[in-house]
N, C-alpha and C positions, 0 to 999 in steps of 0.2 A: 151729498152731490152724486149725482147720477149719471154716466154717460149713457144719455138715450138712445144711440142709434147704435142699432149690436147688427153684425154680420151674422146673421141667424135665420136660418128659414123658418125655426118655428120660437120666433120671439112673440107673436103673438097667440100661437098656441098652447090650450089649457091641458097641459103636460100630465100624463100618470105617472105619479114618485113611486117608484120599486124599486127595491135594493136585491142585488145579486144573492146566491148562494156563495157561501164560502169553498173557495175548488184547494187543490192543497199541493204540493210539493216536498222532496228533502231538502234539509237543510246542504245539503252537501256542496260546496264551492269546486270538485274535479274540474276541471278544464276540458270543454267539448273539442275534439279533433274535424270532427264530420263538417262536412260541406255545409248542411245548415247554418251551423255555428258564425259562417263566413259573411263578413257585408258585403253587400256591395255598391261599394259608396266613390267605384268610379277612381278607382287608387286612391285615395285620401286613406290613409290608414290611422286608424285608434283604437282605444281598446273596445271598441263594440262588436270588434271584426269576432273575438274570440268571447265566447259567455261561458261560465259556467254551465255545464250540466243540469245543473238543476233545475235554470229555468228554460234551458233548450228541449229537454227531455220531458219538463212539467207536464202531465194530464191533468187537463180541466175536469172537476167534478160536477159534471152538467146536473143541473136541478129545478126542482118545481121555486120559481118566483116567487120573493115574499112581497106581500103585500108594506105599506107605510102606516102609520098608525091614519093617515084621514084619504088614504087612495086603496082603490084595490088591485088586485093582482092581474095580472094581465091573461087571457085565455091560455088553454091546456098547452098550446101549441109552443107556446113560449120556455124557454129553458135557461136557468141564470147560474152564472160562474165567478170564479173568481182568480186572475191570472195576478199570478208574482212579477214586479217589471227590478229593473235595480233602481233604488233613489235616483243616486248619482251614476251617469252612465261613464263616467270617467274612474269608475271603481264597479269594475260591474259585478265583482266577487262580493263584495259588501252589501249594507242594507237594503232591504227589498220593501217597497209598499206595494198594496194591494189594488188591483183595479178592476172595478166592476162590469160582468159583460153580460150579454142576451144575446139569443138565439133562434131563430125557428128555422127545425132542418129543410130541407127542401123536398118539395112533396109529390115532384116528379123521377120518373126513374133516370133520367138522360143526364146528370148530376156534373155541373163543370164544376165548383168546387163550391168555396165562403167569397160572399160579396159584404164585404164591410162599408158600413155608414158611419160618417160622420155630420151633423146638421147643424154646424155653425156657432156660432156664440164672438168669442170663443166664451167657452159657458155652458153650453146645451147639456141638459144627461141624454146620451144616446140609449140608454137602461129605459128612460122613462117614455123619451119618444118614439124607440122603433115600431113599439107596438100601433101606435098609432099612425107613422110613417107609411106600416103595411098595407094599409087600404090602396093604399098608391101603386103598391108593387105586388100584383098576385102573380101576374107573368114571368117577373124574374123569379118569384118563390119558388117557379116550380125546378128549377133547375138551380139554384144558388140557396144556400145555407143563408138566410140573411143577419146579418151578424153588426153588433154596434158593440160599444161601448163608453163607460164615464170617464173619461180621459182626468191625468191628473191632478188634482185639486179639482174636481168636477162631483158634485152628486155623493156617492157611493165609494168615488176612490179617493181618499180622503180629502173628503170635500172642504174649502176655504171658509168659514165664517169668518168677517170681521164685523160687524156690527150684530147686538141683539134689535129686535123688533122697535123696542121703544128709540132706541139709537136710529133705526134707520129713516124711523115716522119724524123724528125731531129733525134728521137733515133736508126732508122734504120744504125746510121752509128756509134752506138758505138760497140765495139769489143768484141763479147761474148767469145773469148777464147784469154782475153792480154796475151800481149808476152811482155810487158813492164810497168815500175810502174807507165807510166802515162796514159795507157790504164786502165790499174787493176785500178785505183780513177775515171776515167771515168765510168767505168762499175758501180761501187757501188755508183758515187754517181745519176747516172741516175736510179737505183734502190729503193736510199731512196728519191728521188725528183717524182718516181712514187705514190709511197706507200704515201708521203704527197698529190700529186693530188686528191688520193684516199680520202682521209681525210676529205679534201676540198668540194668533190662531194657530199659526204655522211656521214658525220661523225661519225651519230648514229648509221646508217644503217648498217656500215659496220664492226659490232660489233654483229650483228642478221643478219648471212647468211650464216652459218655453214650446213654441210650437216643434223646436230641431228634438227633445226629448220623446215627445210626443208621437214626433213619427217612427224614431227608434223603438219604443214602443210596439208603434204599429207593424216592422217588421218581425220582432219578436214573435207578435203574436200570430201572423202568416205564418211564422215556424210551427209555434204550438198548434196551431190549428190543422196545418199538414198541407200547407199549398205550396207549391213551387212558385206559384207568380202571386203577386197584391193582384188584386181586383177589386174596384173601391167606387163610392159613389160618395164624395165630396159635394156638400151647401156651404157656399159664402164662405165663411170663415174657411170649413172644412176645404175649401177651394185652394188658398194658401197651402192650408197643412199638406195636399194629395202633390203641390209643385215641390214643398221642400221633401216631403218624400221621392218624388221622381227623381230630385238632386243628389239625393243622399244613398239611392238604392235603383240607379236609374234598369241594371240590367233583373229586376224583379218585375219591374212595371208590368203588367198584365193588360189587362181591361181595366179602364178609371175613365169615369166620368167627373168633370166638375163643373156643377151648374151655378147659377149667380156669382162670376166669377171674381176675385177680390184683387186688385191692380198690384202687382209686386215689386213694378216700379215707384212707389210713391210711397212716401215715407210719413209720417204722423200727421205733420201740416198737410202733404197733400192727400191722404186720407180723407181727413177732415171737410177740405175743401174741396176733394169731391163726391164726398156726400151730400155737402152743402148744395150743391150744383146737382143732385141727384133727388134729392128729397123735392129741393122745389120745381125740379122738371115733374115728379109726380104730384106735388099739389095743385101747378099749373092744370096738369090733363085732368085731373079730378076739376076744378073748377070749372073747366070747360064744359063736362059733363054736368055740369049745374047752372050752363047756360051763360058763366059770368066769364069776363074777360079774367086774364089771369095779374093786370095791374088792376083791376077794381078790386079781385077776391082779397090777391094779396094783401092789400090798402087796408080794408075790414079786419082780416084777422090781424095784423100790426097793431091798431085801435085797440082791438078786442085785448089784445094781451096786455098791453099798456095797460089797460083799464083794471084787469086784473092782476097786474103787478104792484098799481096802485092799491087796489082795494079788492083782496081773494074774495071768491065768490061763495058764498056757503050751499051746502050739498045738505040733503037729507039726512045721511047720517051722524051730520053734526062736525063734521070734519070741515076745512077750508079747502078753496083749493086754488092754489099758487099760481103762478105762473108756469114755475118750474114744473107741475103737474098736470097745467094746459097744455103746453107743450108736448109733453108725452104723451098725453090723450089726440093730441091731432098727429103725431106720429104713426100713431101703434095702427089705425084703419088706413094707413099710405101703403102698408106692406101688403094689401090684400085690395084688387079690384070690389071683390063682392062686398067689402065693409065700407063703401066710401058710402053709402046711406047712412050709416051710423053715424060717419062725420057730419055729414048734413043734420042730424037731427040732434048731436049733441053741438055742434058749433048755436044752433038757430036757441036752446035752449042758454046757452052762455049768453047769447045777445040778452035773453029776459030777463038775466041774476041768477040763472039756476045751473048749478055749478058740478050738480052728480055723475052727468051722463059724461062730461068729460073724464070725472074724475073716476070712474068706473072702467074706462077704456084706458087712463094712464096706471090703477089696479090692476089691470089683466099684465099690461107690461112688466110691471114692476115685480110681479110674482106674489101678489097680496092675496090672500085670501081671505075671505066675508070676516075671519076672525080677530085680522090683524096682525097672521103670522105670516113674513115674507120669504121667498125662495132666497137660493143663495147665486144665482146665476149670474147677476151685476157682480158679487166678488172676485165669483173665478174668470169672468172676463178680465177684469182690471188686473186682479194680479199675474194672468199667463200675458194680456198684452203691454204691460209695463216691464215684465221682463223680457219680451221680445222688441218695445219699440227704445232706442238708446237716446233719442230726442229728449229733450227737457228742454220746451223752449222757456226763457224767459219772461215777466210780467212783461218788460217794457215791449220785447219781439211779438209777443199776443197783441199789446195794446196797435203795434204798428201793422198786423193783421188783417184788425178788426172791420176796419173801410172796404177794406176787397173783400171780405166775406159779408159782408152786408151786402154789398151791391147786387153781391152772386143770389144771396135770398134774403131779403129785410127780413121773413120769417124767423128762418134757421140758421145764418149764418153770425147772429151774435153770440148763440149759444155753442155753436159750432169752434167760433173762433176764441174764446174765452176756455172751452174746452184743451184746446191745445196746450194750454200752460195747466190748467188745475187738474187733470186727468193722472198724471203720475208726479202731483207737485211733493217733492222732497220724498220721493219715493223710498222705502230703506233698502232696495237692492239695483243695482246698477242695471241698465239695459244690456240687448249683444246685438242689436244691427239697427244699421237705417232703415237698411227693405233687405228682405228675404232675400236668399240663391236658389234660383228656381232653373237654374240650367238643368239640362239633362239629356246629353248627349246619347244616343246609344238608343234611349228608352224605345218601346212599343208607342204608337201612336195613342194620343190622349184625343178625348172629343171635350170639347170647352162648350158647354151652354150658355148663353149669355141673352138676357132679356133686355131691349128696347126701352121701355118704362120702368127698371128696375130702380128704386131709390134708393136702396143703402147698398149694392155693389154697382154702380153706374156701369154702362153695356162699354164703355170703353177700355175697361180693365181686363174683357175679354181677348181683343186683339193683343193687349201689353203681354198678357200673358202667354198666346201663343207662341210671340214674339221673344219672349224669354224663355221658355221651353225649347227654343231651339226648332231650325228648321224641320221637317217632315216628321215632329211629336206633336204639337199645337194643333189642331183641327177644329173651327171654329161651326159652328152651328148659332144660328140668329132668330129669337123669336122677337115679333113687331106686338109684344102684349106688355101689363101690365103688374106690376108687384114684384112680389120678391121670388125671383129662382122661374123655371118655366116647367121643368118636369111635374106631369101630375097638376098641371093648372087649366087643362080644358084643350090644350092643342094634339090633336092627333098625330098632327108631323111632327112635332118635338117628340112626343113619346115614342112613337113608330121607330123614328133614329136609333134616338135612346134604346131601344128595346131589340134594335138590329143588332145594335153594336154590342150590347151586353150579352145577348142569346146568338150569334152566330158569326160576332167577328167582324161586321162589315160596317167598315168607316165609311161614315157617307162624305158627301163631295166637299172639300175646305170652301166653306164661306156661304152653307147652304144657308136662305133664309126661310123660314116659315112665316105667311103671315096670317 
């Protein structure tokens, strides 16, 4: 089972896997005295206030990028490391894992500092896609270090496997919306048979990969790296992680952008449902764009799935392709205006029995490649957001759902709503919140991007979040476009903003819109 809809700017993009160089430290636990050493987390005191030396004091051993045995290395420009975080940040003397990062210095002389990226998931290697993110940012290059990395259980820092290849081809054909009670024990028990995989891969690990570690993390490495303030550009997911860091370290806040922003008032189920309510407001304007009402398109594709939940449709390569894979193939081109041709061409070939083009589009999502070997990006979502979300609804609380999430999209909200209970069903580590604490009193003004047409962080979670940021931090910015995130998507007054604020400081006015 797969949850299809990931907070991710680049869920549909074909990602370069590169693993870091190994950077290095002493083993030494001294206790740092100095000001960096210090959180600031707003008085809340714990023990992250004080780190050890070792990895306050760690120098990154910047290096040439390796290649993956089937991607290649990223241009000259690029430099990969390897920084020490503690596991357990409640023992920050203790074990340390490693976490993979990249680089390109900045290639102008007027140099404000490191602008760190995060792109969503939660899941993304920030290793693999910043290089490809750069095309988007040559104007911050020249003045900002751009800098990402694979967040815990992600990619390169020790990344989650729970299923091998053949395991994960096989779960492809369990039924994400049964219609019978021997699909419904298929669905849940592929669900706690993932969540032990998980276990298995990582046991300790995957107990320390919560978004709140995550950002600790992240100020760590504003230490190591030499900045007095964060300076951050959050996607989707990354959206979250940039608010509980402002909660947690509000007088570091620097410059932070976060675009596609993700609701921090709503908790699993309403997640869910409004994504539900977000995906089909973008199949809706895609169908319009295809001239058809948006109760005739929808009507069709409901039919079309039916049909092939009945009876998978065969593809070229000899594969089937499910429901549960139709679905993700008309998801994966709703995140991007310029793909919705695609959807038109591979929906019109499923009306004929021919089943590839979808199932080629729900491949790119899924991390497949021609060979049958899958990324691990669906893991380390599941496992950082099951240990973030403490919800476990019930079969019966899903089944009593399922009406309201229909109605919201006959499309997506069966799969949506059936999701809520089999996503962390009998998870083996406990959750830590309803919704995120994204206060942050004190902090430097944040600019919040939020798109219109956005399907998997719906444009309303933009205002929540201001709103919870706390008065004059929240600075909302509006693009009237379509897909996922708006930075770097064709709008000149998005980017311009964007580009003001990053390069010289200047908030532009609360509540601008672009259209």
């Amino acid at each position: 089972m797969t949850r299809f809809v990931r907070w991710s700017a680049v869920a549909a993009a074909a990602a370069l896997v590169v693993t870091g160089c190994s950077g290095g430290s002493s083993d030494s636990t001294e206790a740092d005295d100095s000001p960096s050493a210090t959180s600031s987390s707003g008085g809340s005191a714990d023990s992250s206030s004080r780190l050890p030396s070792s990895l306050t004091s760690q120098k990154l051993d910047w290096g040439r990028c390796e290649s993956s045995e089937d991607s290649p290395e990223p241009g000259d420009e690029w430099q990969c490391a390897t920084l020490k975080t503690p596991l357990d940040w409640s023992k920050p003397a203790g074990r340390t894992i490693d976490l993979a990062m990249i680089r390109a210095k900045a290639t102008g002389d007027d140099r404000i500092g490191s602008l760190l990226f995060n792109f969503g998931g939660p899941g993304s290697s920030g290793v693999a896609t910043m290089p490809w993110y750069a095309t988007n940012t040559a104007e911050l290059g020249k003045r900002y270090d751009l800098v990402s990395w694979d967040p815990r259980g992600v990619g390169a820092s020790e990344g989650v496997r729970c299923r091998d290849d053949k395991e994960i081809q096989a779960s492809e054909s369990v039924d994400i919306t049964p219609d019978t009670a021997a699909e419904e024990t298929a669905y849940f028990q592929d669900a706690a048979a993932f969540g032990q995989g998980c276990r298995k891969s990582q046991e300790e690990l995957i107990a320390h990969v919560s978004t709140t570690d995550t950002a600790r993390d992240m100020d760590l490495m504003r230490q190591v790296l030499g900045d007095s303030e964060m300076h951050y550009f959050g996607i989707s997911y990354g959206t979250e992680l940039g608010g509980v860091y402002a909660h947690l370290f509000p007088g570091n806040v620097g410059r932070v952008i976060l675009d596609a922003v993700v609701d921090p008032s709503a908790d699993a189920e309403g997640h869910a449902e409004n994504q539900t309510r977000g995906f089909q407001r973008a199949l809706n304007n895609y169908l319009a764009s295809t001239g058809q009402s948006a109760e005739e398109g929808t009507r069709k594709i409901v039919d079309l799935l039916k049909r092939i939940d009945a009876n998978p449709l065969p593809a070229s390569s000899g594969r089937k392709l499910t429901e549960s894979l139709a679905l993700t193939g008309i998801i994966r081109p709703l995140y991007s205006e310029a793909s919705w041709p695609t959807l038109t061409s591979a929906l019109a070939a499923a009306e004929e029995r021919e089943g590839s083009e979808l199932l080629a589009l729900a491949d790119d999502y899924n991390e497949r490649d021609p060979s049958g070997h899958y990324g691990t990006g669906n893991h380390s979502h599941r496992v950082i957001s099951c240990l973030d979300d403490k919800q476990r609804p019930t079969v019966e609380e899903t089944k009593k759902l399922l009406p309201r999430f229909e109605k919201v999209s006959p499309v997506f909200g069966p799969m949506l709503g059936w999701d809520t209970a089999g996503w962390c069903h009998d998870w083996p580590v406990a959750g830590q919140y309803d919704t995120p604490e994204v206060s942050a009193p004190g902090a430097a003004p944040i600019l919040l991007v939020g798109n219109t047409g956005d399907p998997a962080t719906p444009y309303e979670g933009t205002r929540r979040m201001a709103d919870e940021l706390g008065k004059g931090v929240g600075m909302t910015l509006t693009w009237k476009g379509e897909g996922h995130a708006a930075y770097g998507k064709g709008s000149d007054c998005v980017d311009s903003a964007v580009n003001a604020y990053l390069l010289q400081g200047t908030v532009p006015k609360d509540g601008k819109v672009c259209s």
